[in-house]
C-alpha positions as CSV (number, residue, x, y, z in Angstrom):
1,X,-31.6,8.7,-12.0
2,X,-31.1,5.5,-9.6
3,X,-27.2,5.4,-10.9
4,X,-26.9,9.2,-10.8
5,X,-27.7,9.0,-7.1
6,X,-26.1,5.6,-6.3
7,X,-22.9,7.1,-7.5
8,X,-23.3,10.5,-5.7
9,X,-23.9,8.4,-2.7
10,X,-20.5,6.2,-3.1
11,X,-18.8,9.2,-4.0
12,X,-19.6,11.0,-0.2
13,X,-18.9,8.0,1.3
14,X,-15.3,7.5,-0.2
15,X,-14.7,11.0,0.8
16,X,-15.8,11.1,4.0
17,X,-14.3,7.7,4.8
18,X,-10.9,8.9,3.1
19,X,-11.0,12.4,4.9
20,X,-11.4,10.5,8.6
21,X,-8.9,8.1,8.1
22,X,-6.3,10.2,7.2
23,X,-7.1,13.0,9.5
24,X,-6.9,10.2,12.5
25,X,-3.5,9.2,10.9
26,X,-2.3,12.6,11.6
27,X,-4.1,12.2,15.3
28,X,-6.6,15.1,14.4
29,X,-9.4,12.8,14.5
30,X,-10.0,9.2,16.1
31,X,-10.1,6.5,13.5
32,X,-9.5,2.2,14.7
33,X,-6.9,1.2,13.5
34,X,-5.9,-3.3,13.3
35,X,-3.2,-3.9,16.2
36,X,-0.7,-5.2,14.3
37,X,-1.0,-1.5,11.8
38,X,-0.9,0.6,15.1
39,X,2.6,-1.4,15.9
40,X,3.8,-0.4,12.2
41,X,2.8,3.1,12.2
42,X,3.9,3.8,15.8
43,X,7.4,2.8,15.1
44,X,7.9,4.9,11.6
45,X,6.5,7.8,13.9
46,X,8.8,7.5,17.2
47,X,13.0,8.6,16.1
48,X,15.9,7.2,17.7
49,X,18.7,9.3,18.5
50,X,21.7,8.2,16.6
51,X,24.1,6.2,18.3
């Protein structure tokens, strides 16, 4: 009974961790992000005209 509800427990968590983070990658949500992944991610977002 202890696993059963250990694992139902980790289970919600992953989800509900997995669901905000990618819902504040898609700016739905908020969601901190390291400074040096905000510089990565903001870059592939922005597009350059070509030259």
């Amino acid at each position: 009974m202890l696993t059963a509800c250990s694992l139902l427990v980790a289970g919600v968590f992953t989800i509900l961790y997995w669901d905000v983070r990618i819902l504040g990658r898609l700016n739905y949500l908020w969601f901190p992000t390291a400074p040096w992944s905000r510089a990565r991610s903001s870059a592939a977002v922005t597009t350059r005209a070509p030259a």
